[in-house]
C-alpha positions as CSV (number, residue, x, y, z in Angstrom):
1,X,-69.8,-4.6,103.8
2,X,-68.7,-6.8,100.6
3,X,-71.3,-9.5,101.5
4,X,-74.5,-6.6,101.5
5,X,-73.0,-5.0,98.0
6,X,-73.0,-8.6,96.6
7,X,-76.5,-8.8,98.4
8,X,-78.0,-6.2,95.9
9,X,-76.7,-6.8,93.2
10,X,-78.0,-9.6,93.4
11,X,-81.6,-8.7,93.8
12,X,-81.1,-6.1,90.9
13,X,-80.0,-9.4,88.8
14,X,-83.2,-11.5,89.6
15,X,-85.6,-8.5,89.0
16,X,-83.9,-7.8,85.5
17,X,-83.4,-11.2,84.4
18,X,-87.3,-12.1,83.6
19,X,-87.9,-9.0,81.4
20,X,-84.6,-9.7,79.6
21,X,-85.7,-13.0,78.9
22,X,-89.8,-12.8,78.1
23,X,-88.3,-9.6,75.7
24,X,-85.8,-12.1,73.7
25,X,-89.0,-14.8,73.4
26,X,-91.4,-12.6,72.7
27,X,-93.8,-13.0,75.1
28,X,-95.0,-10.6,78.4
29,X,-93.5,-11.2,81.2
30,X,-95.6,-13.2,83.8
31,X,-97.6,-11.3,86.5
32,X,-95.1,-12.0,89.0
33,X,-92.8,-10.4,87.3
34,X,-94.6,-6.8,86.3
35,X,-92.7,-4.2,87.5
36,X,-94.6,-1.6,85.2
37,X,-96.8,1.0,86.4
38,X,-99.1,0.2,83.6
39,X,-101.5,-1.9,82.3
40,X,-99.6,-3.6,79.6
41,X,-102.7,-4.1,77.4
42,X,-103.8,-0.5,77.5
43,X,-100.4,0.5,76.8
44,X,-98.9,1.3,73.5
45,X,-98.2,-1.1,71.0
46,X,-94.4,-0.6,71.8
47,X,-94.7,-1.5,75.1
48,X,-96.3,-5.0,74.4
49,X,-93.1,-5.8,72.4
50,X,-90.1,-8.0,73.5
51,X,-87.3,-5.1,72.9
52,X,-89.4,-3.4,75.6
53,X,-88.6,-5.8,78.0
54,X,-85.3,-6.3,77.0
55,X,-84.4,-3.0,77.5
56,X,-85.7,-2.4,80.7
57,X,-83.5,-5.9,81.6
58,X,-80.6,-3.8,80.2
59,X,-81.6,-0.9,82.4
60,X,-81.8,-2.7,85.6
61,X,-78.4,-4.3,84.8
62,X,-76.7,-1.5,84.3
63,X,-77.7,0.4,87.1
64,X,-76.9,-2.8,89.2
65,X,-73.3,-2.7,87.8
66,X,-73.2,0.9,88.1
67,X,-74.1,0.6,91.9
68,X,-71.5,-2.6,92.5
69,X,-69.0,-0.7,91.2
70,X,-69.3,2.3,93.1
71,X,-69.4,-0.1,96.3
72,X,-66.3,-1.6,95.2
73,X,-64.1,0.9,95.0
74,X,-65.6,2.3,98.3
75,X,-64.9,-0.6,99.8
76,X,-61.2,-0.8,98.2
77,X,-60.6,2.6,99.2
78,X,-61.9,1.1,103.0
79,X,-59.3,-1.6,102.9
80,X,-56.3,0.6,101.8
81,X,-56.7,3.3,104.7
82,X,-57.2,0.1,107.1
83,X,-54.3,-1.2,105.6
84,X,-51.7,2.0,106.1
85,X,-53.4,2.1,109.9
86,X,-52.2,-1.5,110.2
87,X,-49.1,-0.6,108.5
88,X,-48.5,2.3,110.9
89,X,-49.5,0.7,113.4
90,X,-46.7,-2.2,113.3
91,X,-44.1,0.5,112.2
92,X,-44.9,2.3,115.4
93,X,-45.0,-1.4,117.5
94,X,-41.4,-1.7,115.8
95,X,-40.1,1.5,116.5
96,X,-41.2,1.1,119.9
97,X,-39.2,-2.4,120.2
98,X,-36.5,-0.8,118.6
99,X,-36.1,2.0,121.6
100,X,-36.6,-0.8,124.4
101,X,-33.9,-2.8,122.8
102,X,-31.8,0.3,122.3
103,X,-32.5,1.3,125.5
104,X,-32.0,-2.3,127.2
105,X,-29.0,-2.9,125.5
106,X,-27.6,0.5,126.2
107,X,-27.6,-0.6,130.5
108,X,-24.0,-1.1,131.2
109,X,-25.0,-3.8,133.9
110,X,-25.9,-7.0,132.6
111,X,-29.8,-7.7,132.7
112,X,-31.5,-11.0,132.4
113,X,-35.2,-12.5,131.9
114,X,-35.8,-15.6,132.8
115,X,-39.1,-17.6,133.5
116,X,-40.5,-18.4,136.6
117,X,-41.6,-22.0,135.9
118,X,-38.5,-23.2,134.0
119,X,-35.8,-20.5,134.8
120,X,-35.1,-20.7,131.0
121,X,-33.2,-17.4,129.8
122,X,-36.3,-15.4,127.8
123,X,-34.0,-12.1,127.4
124,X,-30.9,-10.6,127.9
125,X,-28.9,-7.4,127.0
126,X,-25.6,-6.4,125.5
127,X,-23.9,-6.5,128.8
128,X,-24.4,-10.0,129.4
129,X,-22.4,-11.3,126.4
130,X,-20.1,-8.7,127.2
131,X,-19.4,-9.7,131.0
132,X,-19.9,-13.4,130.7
133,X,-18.4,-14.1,127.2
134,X,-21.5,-16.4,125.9
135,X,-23.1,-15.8,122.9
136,X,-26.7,-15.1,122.2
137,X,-27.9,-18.9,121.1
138,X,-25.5,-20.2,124.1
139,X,-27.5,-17.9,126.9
140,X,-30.9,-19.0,125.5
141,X,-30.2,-22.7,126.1
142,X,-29.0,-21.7,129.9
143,X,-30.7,-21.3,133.3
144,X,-29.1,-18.2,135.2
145,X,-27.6,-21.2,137.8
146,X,-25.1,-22.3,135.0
147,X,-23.5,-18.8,135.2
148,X,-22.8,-20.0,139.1
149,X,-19.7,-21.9,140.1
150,X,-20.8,-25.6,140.1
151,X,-19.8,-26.2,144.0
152,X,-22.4,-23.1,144.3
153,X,-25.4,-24.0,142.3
154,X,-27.3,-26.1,144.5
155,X,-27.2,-23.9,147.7
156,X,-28.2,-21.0,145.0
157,X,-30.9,-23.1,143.7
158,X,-32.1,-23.4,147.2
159,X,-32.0,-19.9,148.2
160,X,-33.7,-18.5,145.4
161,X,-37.4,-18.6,146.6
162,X,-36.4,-18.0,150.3
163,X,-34.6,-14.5,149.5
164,X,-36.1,-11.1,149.9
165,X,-36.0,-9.4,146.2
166,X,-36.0,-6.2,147.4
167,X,-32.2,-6.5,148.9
168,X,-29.4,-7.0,146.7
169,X,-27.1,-10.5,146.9
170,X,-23.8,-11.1,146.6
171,X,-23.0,-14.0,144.6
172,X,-19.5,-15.3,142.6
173,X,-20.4,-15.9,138.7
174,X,-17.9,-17.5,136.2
175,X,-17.6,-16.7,132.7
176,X,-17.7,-18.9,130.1
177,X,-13.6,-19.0,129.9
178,X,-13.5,-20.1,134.0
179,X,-12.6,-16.1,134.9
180,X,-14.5,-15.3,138.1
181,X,-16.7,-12.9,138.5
182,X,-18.0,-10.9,141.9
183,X,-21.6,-9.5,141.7
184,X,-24.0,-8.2,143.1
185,X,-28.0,-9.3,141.9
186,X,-30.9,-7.5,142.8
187,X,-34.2,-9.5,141.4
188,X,-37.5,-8.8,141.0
189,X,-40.8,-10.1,139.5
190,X,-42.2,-9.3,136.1
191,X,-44.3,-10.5,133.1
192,X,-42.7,-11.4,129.7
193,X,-45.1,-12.1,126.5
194,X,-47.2,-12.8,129.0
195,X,-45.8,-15.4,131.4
196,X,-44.9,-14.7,134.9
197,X,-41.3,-14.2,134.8
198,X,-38.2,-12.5,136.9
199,X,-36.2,-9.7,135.9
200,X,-32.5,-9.7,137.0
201,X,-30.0,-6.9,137.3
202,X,-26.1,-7.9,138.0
203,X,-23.9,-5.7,138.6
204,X,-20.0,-6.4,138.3
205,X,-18.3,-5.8,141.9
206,X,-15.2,-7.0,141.2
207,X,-13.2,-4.1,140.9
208,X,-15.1,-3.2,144.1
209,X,-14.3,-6.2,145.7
210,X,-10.7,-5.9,145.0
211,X,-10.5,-2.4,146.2
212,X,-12.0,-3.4,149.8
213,X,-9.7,-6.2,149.9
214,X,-7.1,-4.0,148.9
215,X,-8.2,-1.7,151.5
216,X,-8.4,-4.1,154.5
217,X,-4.9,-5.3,153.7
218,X,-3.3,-1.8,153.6
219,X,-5.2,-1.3,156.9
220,X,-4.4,-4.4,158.6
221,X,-0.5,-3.4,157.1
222,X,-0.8,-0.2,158.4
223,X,-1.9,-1.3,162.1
224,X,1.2,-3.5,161.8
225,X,3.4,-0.6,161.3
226,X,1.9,1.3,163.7
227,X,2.6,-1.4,166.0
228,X,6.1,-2.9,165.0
229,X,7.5,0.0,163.3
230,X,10.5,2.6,165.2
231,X,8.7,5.6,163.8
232,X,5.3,6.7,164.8
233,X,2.3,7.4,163.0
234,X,0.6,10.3,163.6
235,X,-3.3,11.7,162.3
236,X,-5.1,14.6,163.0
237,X,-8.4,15.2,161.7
238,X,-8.7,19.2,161.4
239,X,-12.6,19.3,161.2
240,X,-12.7,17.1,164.3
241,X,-9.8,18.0,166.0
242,X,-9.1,14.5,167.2
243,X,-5.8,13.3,166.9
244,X,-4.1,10.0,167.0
245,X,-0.5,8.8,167.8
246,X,0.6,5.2,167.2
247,X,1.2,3.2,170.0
248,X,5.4,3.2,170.1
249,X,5.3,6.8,169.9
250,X,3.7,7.0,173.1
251,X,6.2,4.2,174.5
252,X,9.0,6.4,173.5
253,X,7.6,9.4,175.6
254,X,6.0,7.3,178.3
255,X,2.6,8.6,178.0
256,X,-0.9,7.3,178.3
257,X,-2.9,7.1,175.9
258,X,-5.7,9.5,176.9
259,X,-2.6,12.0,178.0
260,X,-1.8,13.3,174.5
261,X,-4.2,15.4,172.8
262,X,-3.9,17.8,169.6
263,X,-4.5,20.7,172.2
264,X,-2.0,19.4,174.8
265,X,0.7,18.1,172.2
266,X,2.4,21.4,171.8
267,X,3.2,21.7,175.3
268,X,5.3,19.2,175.5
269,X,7.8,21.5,172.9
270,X,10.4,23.5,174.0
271,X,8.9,27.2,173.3
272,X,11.5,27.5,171.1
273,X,10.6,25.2,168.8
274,X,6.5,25.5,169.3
275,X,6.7,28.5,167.3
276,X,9.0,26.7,164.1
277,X,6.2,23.5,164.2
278,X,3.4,25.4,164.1
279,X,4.7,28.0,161.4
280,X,5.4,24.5,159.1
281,X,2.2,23.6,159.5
282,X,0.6,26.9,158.4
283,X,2.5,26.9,155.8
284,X,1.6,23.3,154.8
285,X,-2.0,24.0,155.2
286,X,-2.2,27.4,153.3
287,X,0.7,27.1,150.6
288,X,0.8,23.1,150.5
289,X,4.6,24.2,151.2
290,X,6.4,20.4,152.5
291,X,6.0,19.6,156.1
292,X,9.2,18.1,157.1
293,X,10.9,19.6,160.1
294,X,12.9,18.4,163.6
295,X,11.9,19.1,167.1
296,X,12.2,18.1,170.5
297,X,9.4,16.7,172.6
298,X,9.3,16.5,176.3
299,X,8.7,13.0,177.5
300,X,7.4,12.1,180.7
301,X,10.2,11.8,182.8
302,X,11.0,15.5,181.8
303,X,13.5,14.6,179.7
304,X,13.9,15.6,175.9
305,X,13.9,13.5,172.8
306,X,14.7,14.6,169.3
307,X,12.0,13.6,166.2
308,X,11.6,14.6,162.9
309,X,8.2,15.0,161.4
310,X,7.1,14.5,158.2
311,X,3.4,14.6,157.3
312,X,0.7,15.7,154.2
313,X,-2.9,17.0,154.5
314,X,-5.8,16.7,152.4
315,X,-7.8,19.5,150.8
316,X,-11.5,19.2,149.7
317,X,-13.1,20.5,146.6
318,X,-12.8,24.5,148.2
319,X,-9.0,24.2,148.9
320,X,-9.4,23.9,153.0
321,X,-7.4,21.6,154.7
322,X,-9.6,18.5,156.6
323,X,-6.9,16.0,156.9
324,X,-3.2,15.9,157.7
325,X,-1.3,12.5,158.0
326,X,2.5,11.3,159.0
327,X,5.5,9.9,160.5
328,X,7.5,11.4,163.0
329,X,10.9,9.3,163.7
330,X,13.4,9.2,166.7
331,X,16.6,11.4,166.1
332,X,17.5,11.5,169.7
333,X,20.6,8.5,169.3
334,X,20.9,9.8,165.6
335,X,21.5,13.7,167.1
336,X,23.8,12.4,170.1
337,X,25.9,10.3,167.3
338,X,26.1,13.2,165.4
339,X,27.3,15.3,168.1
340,X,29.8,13.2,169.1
341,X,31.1,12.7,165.5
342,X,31.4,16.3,165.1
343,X,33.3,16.5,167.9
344,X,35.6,13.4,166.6
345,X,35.6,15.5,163.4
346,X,36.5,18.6,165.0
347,X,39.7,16.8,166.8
348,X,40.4,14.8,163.9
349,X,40.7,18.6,161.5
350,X,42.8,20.2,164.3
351,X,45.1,17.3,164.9
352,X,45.5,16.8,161.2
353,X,46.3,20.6,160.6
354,X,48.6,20.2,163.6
355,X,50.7,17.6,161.7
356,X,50.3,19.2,158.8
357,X,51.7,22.8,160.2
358,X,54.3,20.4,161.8
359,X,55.0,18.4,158.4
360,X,56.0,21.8,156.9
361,X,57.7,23.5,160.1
362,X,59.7,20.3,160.2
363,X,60.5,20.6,156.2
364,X,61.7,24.3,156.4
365,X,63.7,23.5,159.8
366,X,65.4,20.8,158.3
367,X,66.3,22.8,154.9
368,X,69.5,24.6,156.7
369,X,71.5,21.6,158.7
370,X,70.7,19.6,155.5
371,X,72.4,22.9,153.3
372,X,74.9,23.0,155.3
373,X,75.7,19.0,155.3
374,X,75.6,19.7,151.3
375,X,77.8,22.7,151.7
376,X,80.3,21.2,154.1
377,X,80.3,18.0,151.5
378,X,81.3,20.0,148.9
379,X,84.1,21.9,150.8
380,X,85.4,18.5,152.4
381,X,85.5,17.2,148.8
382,X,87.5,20.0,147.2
383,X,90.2,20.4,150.3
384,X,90.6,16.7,151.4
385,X,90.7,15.3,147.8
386,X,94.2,14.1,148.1
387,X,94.1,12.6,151.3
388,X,90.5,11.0,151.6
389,X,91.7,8.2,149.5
390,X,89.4,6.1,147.2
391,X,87.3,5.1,149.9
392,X,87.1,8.1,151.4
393,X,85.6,9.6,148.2
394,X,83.1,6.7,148.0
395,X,81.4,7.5,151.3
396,X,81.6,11.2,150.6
397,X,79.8,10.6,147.2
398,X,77.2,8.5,148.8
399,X,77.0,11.1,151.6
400,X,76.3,13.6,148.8
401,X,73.0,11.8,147.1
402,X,71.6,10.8,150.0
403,X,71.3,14.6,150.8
404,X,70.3,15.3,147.4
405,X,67.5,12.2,148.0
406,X,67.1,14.3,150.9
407,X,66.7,17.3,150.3
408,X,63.9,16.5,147.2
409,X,61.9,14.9,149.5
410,X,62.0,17.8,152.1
411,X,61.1,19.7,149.3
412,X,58.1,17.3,148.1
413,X,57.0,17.6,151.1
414,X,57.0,21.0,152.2
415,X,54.9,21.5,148.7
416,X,52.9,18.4,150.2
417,X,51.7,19.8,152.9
418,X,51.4,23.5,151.7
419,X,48.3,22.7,149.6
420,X,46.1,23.9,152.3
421,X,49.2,25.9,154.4
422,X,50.2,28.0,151.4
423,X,47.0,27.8,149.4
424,X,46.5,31.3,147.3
425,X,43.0,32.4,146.3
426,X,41.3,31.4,143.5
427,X,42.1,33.4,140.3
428,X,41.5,33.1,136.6
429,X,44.1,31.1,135.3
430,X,45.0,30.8,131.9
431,X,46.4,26.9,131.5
432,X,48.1,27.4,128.4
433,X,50.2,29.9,129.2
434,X,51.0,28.3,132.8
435,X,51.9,25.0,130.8
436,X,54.1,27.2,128.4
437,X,56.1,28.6,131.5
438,X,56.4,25.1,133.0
439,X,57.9,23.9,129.5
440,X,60.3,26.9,129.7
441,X,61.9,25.9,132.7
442,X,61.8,22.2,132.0
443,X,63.6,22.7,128.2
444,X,67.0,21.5,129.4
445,X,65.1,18.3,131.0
446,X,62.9,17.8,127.7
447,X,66.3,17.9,125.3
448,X,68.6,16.1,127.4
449,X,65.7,12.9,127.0
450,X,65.3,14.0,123.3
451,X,61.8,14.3,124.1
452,X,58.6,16.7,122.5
453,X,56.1,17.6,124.6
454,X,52.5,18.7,122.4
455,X,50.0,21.6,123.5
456,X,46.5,21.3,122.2
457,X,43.8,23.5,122.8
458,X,43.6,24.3,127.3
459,X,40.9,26.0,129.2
460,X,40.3,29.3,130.9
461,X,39.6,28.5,134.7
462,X,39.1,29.7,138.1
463,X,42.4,28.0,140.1
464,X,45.3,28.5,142.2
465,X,47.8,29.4,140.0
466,X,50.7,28.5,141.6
467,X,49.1,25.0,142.2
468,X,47.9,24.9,138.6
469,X,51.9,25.2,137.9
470,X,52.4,22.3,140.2
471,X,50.0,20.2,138.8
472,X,51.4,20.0,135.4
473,X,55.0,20.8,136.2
474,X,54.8,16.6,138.2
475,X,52.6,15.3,135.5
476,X,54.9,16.2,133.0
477,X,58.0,15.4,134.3
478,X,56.7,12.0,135.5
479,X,55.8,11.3,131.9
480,X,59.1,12.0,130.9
481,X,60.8,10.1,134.0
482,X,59.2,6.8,132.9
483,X,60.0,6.9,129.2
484,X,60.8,3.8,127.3
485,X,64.8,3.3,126.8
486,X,64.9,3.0,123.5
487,X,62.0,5.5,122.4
488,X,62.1,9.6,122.7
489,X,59.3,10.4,125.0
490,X,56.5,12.0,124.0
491,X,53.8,14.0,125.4
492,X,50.6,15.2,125.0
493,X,48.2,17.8,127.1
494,X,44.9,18.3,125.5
495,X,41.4,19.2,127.0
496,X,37.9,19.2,126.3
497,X,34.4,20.3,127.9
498,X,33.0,17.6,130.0
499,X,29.9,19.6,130.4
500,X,28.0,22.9,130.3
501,X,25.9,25.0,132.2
502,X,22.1,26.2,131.1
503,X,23.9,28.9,129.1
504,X,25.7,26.7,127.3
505,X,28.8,27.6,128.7
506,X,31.7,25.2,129.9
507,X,31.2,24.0,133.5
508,X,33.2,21.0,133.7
509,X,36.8,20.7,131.7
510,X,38.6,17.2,131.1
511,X,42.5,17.7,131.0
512,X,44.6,14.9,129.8
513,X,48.3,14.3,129.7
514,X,49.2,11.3,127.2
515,X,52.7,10.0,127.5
516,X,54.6,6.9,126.0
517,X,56.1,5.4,128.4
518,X,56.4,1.8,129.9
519,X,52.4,2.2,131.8
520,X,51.2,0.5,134.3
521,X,49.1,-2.5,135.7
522,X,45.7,-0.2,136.2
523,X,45.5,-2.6,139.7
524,X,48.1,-0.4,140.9
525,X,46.0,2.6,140.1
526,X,45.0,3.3,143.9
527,X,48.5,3.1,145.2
528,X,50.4,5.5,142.5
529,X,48.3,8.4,144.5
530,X,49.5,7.5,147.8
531,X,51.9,9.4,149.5
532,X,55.5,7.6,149.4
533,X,53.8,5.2,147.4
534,X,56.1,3.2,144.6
535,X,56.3,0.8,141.5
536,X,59.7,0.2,141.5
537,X,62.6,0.6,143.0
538,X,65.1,3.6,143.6
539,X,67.8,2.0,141.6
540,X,65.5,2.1,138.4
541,X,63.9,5.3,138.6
542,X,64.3,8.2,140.7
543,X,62.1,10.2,143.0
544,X,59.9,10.3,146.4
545,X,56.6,8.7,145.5
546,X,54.9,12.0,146.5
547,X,54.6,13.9,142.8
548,X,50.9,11.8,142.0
549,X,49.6,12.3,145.6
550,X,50.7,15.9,145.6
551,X,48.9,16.3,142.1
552,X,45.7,14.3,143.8
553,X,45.8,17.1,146.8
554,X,45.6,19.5,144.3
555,X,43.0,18.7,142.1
556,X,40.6,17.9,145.4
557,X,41.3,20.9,146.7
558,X,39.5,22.3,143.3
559,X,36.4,20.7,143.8
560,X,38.0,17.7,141.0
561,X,39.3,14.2,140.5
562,X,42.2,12.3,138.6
563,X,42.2,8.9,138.0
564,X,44.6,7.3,135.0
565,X,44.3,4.9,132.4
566,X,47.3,2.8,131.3
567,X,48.5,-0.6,130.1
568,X,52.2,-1.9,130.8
569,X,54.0,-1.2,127.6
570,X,51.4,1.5,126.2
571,X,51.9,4.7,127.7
572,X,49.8,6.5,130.0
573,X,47.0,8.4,130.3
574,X,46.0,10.8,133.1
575,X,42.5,12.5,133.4
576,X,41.7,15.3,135.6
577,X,38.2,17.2,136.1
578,X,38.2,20.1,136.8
579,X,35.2,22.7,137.4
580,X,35.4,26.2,135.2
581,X,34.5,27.8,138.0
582,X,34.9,27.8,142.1
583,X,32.0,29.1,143.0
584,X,29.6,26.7,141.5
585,X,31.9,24.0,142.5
586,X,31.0,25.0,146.2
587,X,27.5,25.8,145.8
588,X,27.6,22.4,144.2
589,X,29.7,20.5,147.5
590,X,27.5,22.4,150.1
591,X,24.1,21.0,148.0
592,X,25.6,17.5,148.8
593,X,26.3,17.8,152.5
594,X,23.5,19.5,153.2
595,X,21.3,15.9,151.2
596,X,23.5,13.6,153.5
């Protein structure tokens, strides 16, 4: 288009040109040159002049300008709409690359193009450098065999054009920090920039892997247990109604395998307990209510065995059950043990409330001959003063404390034993003012030691009161008993809540009776709550060695405990726990044996 404007204008220049040039001389232009439509001879004078010519030059120039100008800007405006095509054009080629890389790099598996010739890396996305850790100039100067282990490479190298692309292979890759890699590569034939090249898809198995391995191990684990284990293993598939039993079940009964089925296992129940087990399961199925329940099964020699079942269904995405899985577990030695230690317990209770009822028949039968040896004691001392002599009176004084010794431990006892024998029903029992009593009728014994005895702040509880009285009645007079010689006793009775209910209200008290006294080695702390248990001898302090185990009896028998804390030379300390209330306490003991 440029080359024809230039074209004629050019004409337009040589035709104007002569008559520009014979108008300037003077002279008419040659015949070759006559471009008139007249004679120039029979034309008027004017016309045979030079400015004639020259202005018809002028003409022609101008209108050749004129035209090459309008062809130039045509031909501008032609370049500049080609030129926002081309520009369009590329924006659109971009935009376009810009999806395809968005959209390649947006594949979560890792994709690689790599020639055909040279197996030179052309392409990769995202996922590569995130899987294999390379970076972008890195994968361009590697084959896809580098990202194989180097023992593999070869036999991959081999395998490659002996495949079938259209299945998927299962390869090990390595990153570039050594970390192993399991995938799986499907490959395929493409064209990139136009040479022949392969377009590879890996997908990252590992996880996968793991879990199948993970899988085959719990498997091979469970077939183990099945095998080795005491308890069997039991699966019912509900859609299917096929049902499986581990092999030492079916020792343990005697059956065959093909002689158990789900429709033929409930026969071998007692009708008693058919009805129980198949309630449980119901209820398992439909409330997802915990299967766990004992039966007996009747095993092929017609005998029956005791087992405990304890299993767990699976629900699909509509709530019904189409699974349930479990153990069930021998109890037939575990139930005969159990029977027989009942019994044991049984005639262990009755013989121990036999000696018990005996302890305290024996204690009140031998309160009157040992009165009347006091009594008679007395009178032989008064009427036979003068002629028992001085030895005399020395066997009738030892005669005398050894009934007094006597007669406290007959009395220790008898409140021993009467823990359960005489035990009163539980009341609410003020401790304060039982401690208050108790201090009333020990004032004489508190002022002949020069002692103090100090009350702080003690609970409201549900107690026997009369055993409440004996409780603090021997703590307090032991603390006084063991005093230091040369130091007034002192004693302290305090309490505090130990803990609290979900109202907030006391639930457990801590009592605690502080003396300071000479202590004790806290190695001893076992046998001070023995019965007729002792730290030191008669001569050096007085009493039966019953008072702590008494208190100990007590303080069970309320649902507590009492243990001490002491140092030789540092007092004493005695903590008892005690719950506010009875009622919970049992609730609380029948919770426990029912768990063991």
């Amino acid at each position: 288009m440029r080359q024809q404007s230039y074209r004629k204008s050019l004409i337009i220049v040589a035709l104007a040109m002569p008559l520009l040039i014979s108008g300037v001389a003077g002279q008419q232009p040659s015949a070759s040159a006559a471009i008139l439509p007249v004679e120039v001879s029979r034309a008027p004078e004017f016309y045979q002049t030079g400015w004639f010519y020259c202005l018809c030059g002028a003409a022609l120039l101008l209108v050749g300008y004129a035209i090459c100008r309008l062809q130039m800007r045509q031909l501008k405006e032609r370049e500049r709409r080609l030129a926002e095509r081309v520009a369009a054009h590329r924006q659109e080629v971009e935009q376009v690359e810009r999806k395809y890389r968005t959209l390649f790099n947006q594949i979560a598996d890792p994709v690689l193009i790599f020639d055909r010739e040279t197996y030179r890396i052309l392409d990769f996305n995202d996922g590569v450098m995130r899987v294999y850790d390379y970076s972008a100039e890195e994968l361009r100067a590697m084959t896809p065999f580098d990202l194989h282990p180097a023992e593999d490479r070869a036999l991959v190298e081999l395998s490659i054009d002996i495949r079938n692309l259209d299945q998927p292979f299962t390869y090990t890759h390595v990153s570039k920090y050594g970390r192993r890699i399991a995938v799986e590569v499907l490959t395929n034939e493409t064209t990139y920039e136009g040479r022949p090249a392969w377009i590879t898809v890996v997908r990252d198995v590992t996880e996968r892997k793991e879990a199948e391995e993970k899988l085959r191990l719990s498997n091979q684990r469970f077939e183990l247990v099945a095998s080795g284990s005491n308890d069997g293993i039991w699966d019912w598939n509900i859609l299917t109604d096929e049902f499986y039993l581990s092999p030492r079940l079916k020792e343990l009964l005697g059956y065959r395998e093909e002689e158990i089925k789900v429709s033929t296992w409930s026969s071998l129940l007692p009708p008693e307990d058919q009805a129980r087990v198949q309630a449980a399961v119901q209820a398992h199925l439909k409330h997802k209510t915990p299967y766990d329940i004992e039966f007996r099964v009747r095993a092929r020699d017609g005998s029956y065995r005791w087992f405990r079942s304890r299993g767990q269904a699976v629900w699909d995405e509509y709530g019904t059950a189409t699974r349930m899985a479990g153990s069930i577990t021998d109890l037939t030695d575990r139930k005969q043990a159990e029977g027989e230690l009942t019994d044991y317990a049984t005639r262990l209770a009755r013989t121990n409330q036999e000696w018990q009822d005996f302890a305290f028949i024996a204690s009140q039968d031998l309160q009157e001959p040992l009165r009347k040896v006091i009594t008679f004691g007395e009178r032989l001392k008064v009427v036979c003063q003068e002629t028992l002599g001085e030895t005399g009176h020395d066997y009738l004084e030892r005669m005398q404390k050894a009934s007094a010794r006597m007669q406290r431990l007959i009395s220790d006892l008898t409140d021993w034993s009467g823990v359960t024998i005489q035990a009163q029903p539980f009341a609410p029992v003020d401790l304060l003012q039982v401690t208050r009593t108790v201090l009333a009728e020990m004032k004489l014994r508190i002022e002949r030691n020069d002692g103090r005895v100090e009350i702080g702040e003690l609970p409201l509880l549900e107690a026997d009161p009369a055993q409440m009285r004996q409780l603090l009645e021997h703590l307090i007079e032991n603390a006084l008993k063991f005093c230091k010689p040369d130091e007034p006793p002192v004693v302290q009775i305090s309490s505090r809540a130990k803990k609290r209910d979900e109202q907030g209200r006391p639930a457990l008290w801590c009592i605690e009776v502080s003396d300071n006294g000479i202590g004790f080695d806290e190695k001893y702390l076992e046998r001070i709550f023995g019965v007729f248990q002792r730290l030191h001898g008669q001569n050096e302090y007085e009493g039966t060695g019953i008072g702590l185990a008494l208190c100990r009896k007590i303080v069970e028998r309320h649902g507590g405990t009492i243990t001490a804390r002491s140092q030789p030379g540092q007092g004493a300390t005695f903590i008892i726990l005690l719950p506010a209330s009875q009622s919970a306490a049992a609730e609380k003991s029948a919770a426990a044996t029912v768990s063991k």
